[in-house]
Backbone as a printed PyTorch tensor [residue, N CA C, xyz], in Angstrom:
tensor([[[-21.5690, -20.4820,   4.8840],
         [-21.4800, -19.1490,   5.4300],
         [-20.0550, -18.5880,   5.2930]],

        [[-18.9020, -19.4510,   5.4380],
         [-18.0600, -19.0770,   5.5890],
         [-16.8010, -19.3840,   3.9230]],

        [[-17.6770, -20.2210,   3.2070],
         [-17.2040, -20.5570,   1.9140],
         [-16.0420, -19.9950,   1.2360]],

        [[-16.1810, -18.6610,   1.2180],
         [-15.2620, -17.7480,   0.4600],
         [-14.1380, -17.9760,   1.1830]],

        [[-13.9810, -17.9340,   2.6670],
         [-13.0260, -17.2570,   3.9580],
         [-12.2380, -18.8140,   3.6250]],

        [[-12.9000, -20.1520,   3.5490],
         [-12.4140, -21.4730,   3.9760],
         [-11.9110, -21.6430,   2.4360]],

        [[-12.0320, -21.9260,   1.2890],
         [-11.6320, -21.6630,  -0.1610],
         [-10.1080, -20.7450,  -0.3050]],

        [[-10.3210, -20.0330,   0.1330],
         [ -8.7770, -19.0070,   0.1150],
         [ -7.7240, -19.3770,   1.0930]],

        [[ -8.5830, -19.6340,   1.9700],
         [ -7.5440, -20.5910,   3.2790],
         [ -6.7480, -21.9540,   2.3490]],

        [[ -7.2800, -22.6810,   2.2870],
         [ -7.5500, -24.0860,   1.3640],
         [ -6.6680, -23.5940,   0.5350]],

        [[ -6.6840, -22.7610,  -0.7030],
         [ -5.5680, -22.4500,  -1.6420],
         [ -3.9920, -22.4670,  -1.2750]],

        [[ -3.5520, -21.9780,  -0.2490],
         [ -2.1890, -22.0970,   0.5330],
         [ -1.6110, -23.3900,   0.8900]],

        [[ -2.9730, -24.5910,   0.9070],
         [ -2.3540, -25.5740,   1.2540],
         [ -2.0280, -26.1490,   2.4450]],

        [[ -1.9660, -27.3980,   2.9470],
         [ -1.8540, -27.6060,   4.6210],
         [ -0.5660, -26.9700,   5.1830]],

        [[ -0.8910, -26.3980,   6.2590],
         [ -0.2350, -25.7890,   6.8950],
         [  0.2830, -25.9340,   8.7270]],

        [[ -0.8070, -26.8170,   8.9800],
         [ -1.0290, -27.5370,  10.1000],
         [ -0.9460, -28.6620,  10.5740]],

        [[ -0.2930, -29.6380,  11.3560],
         [ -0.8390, -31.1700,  11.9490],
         [ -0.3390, -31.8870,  10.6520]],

        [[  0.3170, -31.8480,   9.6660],
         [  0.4380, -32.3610,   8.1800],
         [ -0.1280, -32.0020,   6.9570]],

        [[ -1.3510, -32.4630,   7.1190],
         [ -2.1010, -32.2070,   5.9230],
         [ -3.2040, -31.3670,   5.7420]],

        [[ -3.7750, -30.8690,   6.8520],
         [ -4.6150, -29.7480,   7.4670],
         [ -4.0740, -28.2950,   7.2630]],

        [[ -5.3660, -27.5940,   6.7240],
         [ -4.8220, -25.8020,   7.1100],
         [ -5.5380, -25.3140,   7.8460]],

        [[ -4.9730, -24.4850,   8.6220],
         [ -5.7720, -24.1330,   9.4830],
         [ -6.1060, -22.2670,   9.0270]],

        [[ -7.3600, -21.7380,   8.7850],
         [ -7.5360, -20.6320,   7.8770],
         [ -8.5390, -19.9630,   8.9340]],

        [[ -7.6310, -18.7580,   8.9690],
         [ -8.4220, -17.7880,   9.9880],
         [ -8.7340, -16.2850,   9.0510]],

        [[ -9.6440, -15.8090,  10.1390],
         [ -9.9000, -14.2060,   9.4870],
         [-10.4640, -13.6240,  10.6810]],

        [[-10.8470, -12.2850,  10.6480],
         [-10.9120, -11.5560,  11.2040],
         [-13.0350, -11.2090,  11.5770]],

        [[-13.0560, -11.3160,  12.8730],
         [-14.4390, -10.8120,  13.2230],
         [-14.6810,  -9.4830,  13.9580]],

        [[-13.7690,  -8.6010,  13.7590],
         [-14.0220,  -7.4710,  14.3600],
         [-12.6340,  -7.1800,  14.7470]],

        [[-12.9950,  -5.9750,  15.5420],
         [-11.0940,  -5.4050,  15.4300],
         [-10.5530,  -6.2070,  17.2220]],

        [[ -9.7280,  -7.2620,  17.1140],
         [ -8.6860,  -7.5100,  17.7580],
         [ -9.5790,  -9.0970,  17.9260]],

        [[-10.2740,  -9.7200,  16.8970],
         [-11.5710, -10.7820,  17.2100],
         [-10.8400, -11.4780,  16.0950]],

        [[-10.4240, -12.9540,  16.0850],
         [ -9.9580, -14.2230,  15.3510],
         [-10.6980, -15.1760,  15.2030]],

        [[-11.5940, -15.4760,  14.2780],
         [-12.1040, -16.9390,  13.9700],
         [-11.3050, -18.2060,  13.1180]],

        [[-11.6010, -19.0290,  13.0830],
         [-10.9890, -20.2510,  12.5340],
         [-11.4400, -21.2530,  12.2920]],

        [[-11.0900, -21.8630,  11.3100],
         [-11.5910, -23.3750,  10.8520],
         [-10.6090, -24.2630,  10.9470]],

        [[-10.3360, -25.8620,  10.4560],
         [ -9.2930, -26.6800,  10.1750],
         [ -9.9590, -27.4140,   9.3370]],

        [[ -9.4460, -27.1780,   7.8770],
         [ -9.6900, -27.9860,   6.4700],
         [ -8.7830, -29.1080,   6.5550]],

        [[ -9.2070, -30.2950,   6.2420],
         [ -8.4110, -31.3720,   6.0890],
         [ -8.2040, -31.6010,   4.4830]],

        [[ -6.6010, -31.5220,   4.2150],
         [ -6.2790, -31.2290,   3.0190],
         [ -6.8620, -32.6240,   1.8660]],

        [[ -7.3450, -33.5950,   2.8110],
         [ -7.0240, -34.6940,   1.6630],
         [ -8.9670, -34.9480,   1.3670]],

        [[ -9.4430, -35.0740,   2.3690],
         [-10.8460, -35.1350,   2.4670],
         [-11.9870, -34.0900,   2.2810]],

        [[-11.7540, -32.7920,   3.0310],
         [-12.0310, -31.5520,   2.4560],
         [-13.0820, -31.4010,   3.6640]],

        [[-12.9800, -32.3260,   4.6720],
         [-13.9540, -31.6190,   5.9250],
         [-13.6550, -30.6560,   6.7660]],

        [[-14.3160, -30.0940,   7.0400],
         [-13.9090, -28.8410,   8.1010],
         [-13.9990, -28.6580,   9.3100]],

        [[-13.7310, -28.3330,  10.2480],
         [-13.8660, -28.5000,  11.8190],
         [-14.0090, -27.2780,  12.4300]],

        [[-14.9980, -26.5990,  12.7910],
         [-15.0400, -25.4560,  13.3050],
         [-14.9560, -25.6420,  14.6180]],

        [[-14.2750, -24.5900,  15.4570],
         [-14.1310, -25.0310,  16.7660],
         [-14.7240, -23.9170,  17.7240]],

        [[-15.2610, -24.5760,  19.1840],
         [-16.7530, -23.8800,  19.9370],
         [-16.3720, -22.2570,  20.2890]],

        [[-15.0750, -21.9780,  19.7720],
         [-15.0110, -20.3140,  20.1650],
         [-14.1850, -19.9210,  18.9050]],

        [[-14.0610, -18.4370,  19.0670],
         [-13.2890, -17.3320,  18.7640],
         [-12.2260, -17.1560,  19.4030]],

        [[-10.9990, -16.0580,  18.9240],
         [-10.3490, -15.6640,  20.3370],
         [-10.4060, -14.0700,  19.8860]],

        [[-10.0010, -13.3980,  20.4130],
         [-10.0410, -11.8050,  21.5220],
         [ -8.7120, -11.7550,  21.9310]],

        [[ -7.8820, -10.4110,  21.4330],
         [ -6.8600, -10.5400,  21.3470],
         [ -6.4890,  -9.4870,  23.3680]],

        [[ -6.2430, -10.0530,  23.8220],
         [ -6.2280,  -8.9530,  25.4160],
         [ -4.4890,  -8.4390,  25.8420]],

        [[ -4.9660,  -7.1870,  25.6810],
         [ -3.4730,  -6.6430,  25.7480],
         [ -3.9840,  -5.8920,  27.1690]],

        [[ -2.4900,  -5.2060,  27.6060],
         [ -2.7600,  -4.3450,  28.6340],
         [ -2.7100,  -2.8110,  27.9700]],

        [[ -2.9390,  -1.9460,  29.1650],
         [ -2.7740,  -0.2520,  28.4690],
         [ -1.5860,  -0.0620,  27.4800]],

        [[ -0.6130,  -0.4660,  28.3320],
         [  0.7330,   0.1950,  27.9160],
         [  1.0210,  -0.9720,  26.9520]],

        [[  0.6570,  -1.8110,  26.4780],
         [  1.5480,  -2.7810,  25.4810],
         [  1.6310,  -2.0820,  23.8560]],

        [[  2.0270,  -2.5700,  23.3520],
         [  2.5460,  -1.6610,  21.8410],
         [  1.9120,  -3.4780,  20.8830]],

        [[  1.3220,  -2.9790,  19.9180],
         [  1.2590,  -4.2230,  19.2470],
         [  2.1610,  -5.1350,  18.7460]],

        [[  3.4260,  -4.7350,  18.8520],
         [  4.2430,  -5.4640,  18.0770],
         [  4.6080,  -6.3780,  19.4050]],

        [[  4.0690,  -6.3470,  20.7730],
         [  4.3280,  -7.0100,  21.7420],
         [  3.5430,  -8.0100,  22.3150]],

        [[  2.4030,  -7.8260,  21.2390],
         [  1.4100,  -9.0120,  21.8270],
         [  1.4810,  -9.8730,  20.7010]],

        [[  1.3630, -11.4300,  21.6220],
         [  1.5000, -12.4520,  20.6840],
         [  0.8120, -12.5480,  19.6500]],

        [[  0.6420, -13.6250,  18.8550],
         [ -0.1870, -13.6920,  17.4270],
         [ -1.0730, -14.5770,  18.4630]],

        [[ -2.5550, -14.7340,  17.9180],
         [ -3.9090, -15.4010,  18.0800],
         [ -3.4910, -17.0050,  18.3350]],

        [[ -2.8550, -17.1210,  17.5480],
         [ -3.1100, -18.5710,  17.1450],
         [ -1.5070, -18.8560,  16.5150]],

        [[ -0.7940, -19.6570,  17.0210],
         [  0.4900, -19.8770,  16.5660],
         [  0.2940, -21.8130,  16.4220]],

        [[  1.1210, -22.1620,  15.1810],
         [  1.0240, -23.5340,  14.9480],
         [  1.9720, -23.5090,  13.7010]],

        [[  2.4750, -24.4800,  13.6870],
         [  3.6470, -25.1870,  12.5100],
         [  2.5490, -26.1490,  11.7890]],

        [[  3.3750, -26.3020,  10.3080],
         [  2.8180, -27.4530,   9.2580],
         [  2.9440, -28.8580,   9.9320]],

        [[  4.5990, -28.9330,  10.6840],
         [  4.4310, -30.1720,  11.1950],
         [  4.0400, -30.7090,  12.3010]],

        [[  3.0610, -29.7700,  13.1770],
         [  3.3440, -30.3920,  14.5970],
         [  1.6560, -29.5870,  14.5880]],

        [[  0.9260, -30.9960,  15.8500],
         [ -0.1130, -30.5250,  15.8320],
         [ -0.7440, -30.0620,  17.2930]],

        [[ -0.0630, -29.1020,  18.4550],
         [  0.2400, -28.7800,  18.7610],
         [ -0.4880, -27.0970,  18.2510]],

        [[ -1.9550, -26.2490,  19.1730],
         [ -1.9970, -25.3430,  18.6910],
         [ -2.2820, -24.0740,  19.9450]],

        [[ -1.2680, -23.3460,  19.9930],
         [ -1.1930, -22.7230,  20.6190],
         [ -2.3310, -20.9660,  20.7020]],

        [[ -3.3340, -20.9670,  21.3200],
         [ -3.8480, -19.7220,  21.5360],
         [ -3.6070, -19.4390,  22.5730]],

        [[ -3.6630, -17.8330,  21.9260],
         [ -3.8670, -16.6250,  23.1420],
         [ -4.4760, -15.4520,  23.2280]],

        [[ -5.1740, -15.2700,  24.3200],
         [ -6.4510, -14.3090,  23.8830],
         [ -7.5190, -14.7360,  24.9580]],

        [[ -8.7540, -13.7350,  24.8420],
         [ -9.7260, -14.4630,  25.5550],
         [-10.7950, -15.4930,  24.7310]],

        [[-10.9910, -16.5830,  25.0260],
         [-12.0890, -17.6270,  24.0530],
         [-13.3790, -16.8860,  24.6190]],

        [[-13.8210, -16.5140,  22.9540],
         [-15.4160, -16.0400,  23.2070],
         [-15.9400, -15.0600,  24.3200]],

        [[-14.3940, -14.1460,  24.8220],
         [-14.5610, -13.0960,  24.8430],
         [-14.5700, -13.3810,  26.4620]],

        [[-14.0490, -14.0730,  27.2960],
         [-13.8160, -14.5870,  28.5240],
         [-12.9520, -14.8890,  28.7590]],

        [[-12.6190, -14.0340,  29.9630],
         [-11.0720, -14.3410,  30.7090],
         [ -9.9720, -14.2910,  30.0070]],

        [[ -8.8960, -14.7520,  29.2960],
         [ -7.7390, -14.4810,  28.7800],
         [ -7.0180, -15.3520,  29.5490]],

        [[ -5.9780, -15.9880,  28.3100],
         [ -5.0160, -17.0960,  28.8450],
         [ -3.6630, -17.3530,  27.6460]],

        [[ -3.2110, -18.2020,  27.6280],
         [ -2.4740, -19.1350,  26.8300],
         [ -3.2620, -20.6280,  26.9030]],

        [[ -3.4220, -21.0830,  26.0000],
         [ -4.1710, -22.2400,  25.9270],
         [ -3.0460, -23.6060,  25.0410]],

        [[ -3.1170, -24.3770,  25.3760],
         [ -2.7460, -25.5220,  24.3730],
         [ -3.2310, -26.5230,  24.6240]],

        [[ -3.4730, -26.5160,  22.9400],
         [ -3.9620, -27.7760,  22.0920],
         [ -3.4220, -28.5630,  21.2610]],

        [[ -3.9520, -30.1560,  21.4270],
         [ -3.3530, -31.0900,  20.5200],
         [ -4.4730, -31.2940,  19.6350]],

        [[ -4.2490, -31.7710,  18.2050],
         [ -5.2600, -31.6200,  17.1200],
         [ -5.2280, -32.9120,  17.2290]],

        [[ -5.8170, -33.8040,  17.5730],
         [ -6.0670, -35.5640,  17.5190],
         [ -7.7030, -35.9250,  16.8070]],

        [[ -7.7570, -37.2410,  16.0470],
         [ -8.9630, -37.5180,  15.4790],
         [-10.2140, -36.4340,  15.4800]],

        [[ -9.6550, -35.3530,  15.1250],
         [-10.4930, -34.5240,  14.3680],
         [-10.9930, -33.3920,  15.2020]],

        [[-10.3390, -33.4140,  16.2190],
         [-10.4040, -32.3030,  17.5160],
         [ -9.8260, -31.9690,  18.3970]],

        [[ -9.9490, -30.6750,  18.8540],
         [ -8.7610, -30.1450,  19.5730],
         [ -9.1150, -30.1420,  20.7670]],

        [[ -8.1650, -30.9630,  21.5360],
         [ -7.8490, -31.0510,  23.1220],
         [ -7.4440, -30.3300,  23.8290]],

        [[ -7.7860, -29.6040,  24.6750],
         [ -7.2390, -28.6160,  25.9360],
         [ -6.2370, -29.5890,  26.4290]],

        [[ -5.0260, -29.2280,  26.7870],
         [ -3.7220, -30.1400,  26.7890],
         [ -3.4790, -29.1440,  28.3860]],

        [[ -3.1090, -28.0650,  28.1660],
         [ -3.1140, -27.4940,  29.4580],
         [ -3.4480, -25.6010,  29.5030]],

        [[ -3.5580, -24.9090,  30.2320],
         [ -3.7870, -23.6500,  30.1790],
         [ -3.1820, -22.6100,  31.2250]],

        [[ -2.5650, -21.2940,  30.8010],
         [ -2.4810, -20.6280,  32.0070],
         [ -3.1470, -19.2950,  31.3930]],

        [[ -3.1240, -18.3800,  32.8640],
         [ -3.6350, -16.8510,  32.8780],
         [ -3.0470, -16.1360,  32.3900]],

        [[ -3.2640, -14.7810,  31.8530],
         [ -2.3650, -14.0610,  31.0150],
         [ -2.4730, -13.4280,  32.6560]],

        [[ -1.1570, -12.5430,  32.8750],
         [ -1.0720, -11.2910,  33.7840],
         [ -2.3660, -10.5130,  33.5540]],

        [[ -2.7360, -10.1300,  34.8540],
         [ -3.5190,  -8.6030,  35.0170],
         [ -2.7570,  -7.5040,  35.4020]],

        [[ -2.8770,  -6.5430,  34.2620],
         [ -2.6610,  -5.3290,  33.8810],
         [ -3.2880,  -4.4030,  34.8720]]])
């Protein structure tokens, strides 16, 4: 289903956790999906949500964080947003044997 989206991701190369990329796109306007290709094996890991990008009235875009922030070397993945369109937070995750751990979470402010 997602072939084309995970293929073009994949072309850039790991980007994540070492050898992993992690390749996102877009499901609607302010809506982030994602996979994690493992660069050496070629399996993919889809994970149980989306995120939803939640700003307040007055914020300007250049002030809200990015979706999904993560380094090539560290696996360590930071969202923010609401998952699957509920509540809104900062979330972190560790990418371990092939899945991502809720490590800890807080609330974004209400606006």
């Amino acid at each position: 289903m997602y072939r084309t989206m995970l293929r073009d991701s994949a072309k850039d190369g790991p980007n994540f956790a070492g050898h992993y990329t992690l390749g996102q796109w877009g499901c609607g306007a302010g809506c982030v999906q994602f996979a994690i290709i493992d660069a050496k094996t070629g399996s993919v890991y889809f994970p149980p949500f989306y995120v939803t990008i939640v700003a307040g009235p007055d914020e300007k875009m250049d002030q809200i964080p990015e979706p999904l922030q993560f380094k090539p070397d560290s696996k360590l993945l930071i969202v923010t947003g609401a998952r699957n369109e509920k509540g809104g937070g900062v979330y972190y995750y560790k990418w371990d044997n092939n899945r991502l751990s809720l490590i800890t979470s807080t609330t974004l402010p209400k606006h």
